[in-house]
N, C-alpha and C positions, 0 to 999 in steps of 0.2 A: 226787751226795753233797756237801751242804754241807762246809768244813771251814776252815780258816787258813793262806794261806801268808805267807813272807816278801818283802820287795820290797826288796830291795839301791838306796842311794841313797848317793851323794859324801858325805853326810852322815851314815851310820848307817844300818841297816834297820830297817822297821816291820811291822805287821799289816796285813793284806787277808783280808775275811772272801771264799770263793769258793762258787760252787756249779758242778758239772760235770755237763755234760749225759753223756746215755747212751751217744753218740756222738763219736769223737773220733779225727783233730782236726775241729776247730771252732772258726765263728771269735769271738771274745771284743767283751764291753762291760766299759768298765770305770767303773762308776757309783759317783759322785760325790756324797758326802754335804751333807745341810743342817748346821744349826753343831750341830744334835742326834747328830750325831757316826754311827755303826754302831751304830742302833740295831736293836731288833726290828722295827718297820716296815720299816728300810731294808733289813733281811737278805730281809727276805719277800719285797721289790722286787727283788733281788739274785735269789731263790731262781725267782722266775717266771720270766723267759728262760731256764732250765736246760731244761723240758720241750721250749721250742720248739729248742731246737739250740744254744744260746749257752753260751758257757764266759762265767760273772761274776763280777766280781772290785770289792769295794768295800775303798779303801786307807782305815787311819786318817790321816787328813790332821791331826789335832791330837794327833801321837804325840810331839811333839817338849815340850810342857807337861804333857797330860792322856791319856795313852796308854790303850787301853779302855775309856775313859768311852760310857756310855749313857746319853741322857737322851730325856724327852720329851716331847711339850709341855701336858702334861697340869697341871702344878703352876706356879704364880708362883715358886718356888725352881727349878725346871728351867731354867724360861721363861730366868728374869735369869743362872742360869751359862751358857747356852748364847748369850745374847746376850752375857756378858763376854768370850767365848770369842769370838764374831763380831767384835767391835771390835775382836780383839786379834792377829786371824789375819793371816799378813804373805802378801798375793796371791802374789806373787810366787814366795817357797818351794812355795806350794799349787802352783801349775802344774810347778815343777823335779819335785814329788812325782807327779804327774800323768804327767809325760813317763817317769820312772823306773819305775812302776807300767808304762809301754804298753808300754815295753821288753822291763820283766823278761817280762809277759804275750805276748810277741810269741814271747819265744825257751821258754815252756813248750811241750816235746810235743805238748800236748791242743788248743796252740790252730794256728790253719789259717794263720796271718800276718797277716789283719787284723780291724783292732781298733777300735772304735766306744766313744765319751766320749760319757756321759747322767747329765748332772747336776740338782739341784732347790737353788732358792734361793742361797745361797751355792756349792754346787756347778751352779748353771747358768750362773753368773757364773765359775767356772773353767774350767767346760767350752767357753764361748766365747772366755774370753781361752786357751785350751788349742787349740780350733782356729784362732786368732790366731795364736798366735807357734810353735807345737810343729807343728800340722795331724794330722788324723786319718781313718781310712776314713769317718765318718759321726760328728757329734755332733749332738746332742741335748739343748737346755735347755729345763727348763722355770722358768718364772717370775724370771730372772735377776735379784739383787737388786743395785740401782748400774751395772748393763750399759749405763746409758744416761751413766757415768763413764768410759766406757772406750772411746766408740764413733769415735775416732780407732784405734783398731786392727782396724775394721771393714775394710779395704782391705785389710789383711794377711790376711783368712780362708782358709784354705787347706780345702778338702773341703768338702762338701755339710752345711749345717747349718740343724738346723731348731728354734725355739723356740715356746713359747707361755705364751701372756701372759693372766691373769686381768684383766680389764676393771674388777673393782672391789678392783683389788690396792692395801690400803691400804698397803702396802710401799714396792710400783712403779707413784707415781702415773699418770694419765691423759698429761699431757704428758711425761714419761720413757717412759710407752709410745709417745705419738707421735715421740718420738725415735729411739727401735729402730726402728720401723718404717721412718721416713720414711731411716734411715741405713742402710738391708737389703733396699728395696724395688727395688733396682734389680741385686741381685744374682741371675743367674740358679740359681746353688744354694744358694739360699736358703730356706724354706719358713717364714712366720711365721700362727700362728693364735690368733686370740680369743678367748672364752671369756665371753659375757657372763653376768652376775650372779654371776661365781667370784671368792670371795677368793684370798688370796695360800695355797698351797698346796694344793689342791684338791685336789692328786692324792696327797694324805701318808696312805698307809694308816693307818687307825686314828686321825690328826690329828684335833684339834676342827674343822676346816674341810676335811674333806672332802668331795668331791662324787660321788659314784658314777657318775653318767653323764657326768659333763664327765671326770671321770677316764678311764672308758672309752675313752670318745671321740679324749681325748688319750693315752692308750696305743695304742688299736688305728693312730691316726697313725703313732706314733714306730714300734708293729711293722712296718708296711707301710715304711718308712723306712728301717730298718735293715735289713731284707731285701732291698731292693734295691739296699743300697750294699756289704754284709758277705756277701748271702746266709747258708744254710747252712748246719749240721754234717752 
């Protein structure tokens, strides 16, 4: 059953939209939104690991400005609050909100103790500086935007982490992909994969650039991924 809870932070609490599987405990993802904030997509995204076993939880990461904001990228008025919102996000809080969310998620009942970060865009760019400085059972980015800003904190990765990269990501050019790569190819839990002819969010339900089969393709990855780092409910 989808629902809301709260996630206690040194800062104040905020929202986490959840959905709980049938089984429990069980162990948790806690997925990481684009700057399109908790929208209807992302709840959906949120709401599929429920059947397979998974307790999910997506925090509002922009509770601290624009608390419950839904947008999506369907309009030029969406498009530009949601980019004002990107430019204006401070990383750093995002990951404190990140670690506070795996916490709180850690000491819920329903969940089994570990916990797996799967983020898109601006959330896959947390979820890597997330298993960077915090570490996690298993994360998960896809298409990290600026990752290739940050990839001095590639040596600090703690846990098994896997990302993928759209090949015509006009986001995350060709040479910032070959940066990620070339800074993650030597690390044995590492898993990076391509994606040719995909834009930048591929896998954004219901997005103007989605791909149906590269989406598959990079979900049924991440499921196999998850399952053998989290297993189980």
């Amino acid at each position: 059953m989808p629902g809301s809870i709260q996630i206690r932070s040194p800062e104040g609490s905020f929202a986490a939209y959840a959905a709980h599987p049938r089984i429990t405990p069980a162990p948790a993802i806690v997925l990481v939104h684009e700057r399109f904030v908790v929208n209807a997509p992302l709840r959906q995204t949120c709401d599929d690991p429920a059947p397979q076993g998974y307790l999910a939880v997506s925090p509002d990461l922009f509770w601290r400005t624009d608390p419950g904001l839904s947008l999506t990228d369907r309009t030029e008025e969406e498009r530009a609050k949601a980019l004002t919102l990107y430019m204006a996000f401070d990383l750093d809080k995002g990951v404190q909100d990140i670690a506070a969310t795996i916490d709180s998620v850690r000491q819920l009942p329903e969940c089994s103790g570990k916990v797996g970060v799967l983020g898109f865009c601006l959330g896959g760019l947390l979820t890597y500086l997330t298993a960077a400085r915090i570490g996690a059972d298993a994360a998960v980015a896809y298409y990290p935007g600026n990752a290739d800003r940050h990839l001095d904190e590639a040596p600090s990765l703690a846990g098994p982490l896997m990302v993928h990269l759209a090949e015509e990501d006009e986001d995350i050019g060709k040479p910032a992909q070959a940066q990620i790569r070339e800074a993650l190819a030597h690390r044995a839990d590492v898993q990076v994969y391509d994606y040719p002819g995909c834009g930048h969010a591929f896998a954004r339900h219901r997005g103007i650039a989605y791909d149906a089969a590269a989406a598959a393709l990079a979900n049924g990855r991440s499921a196999e991924f998850l399952a053998l780092h989290l297993g189980r409910g």
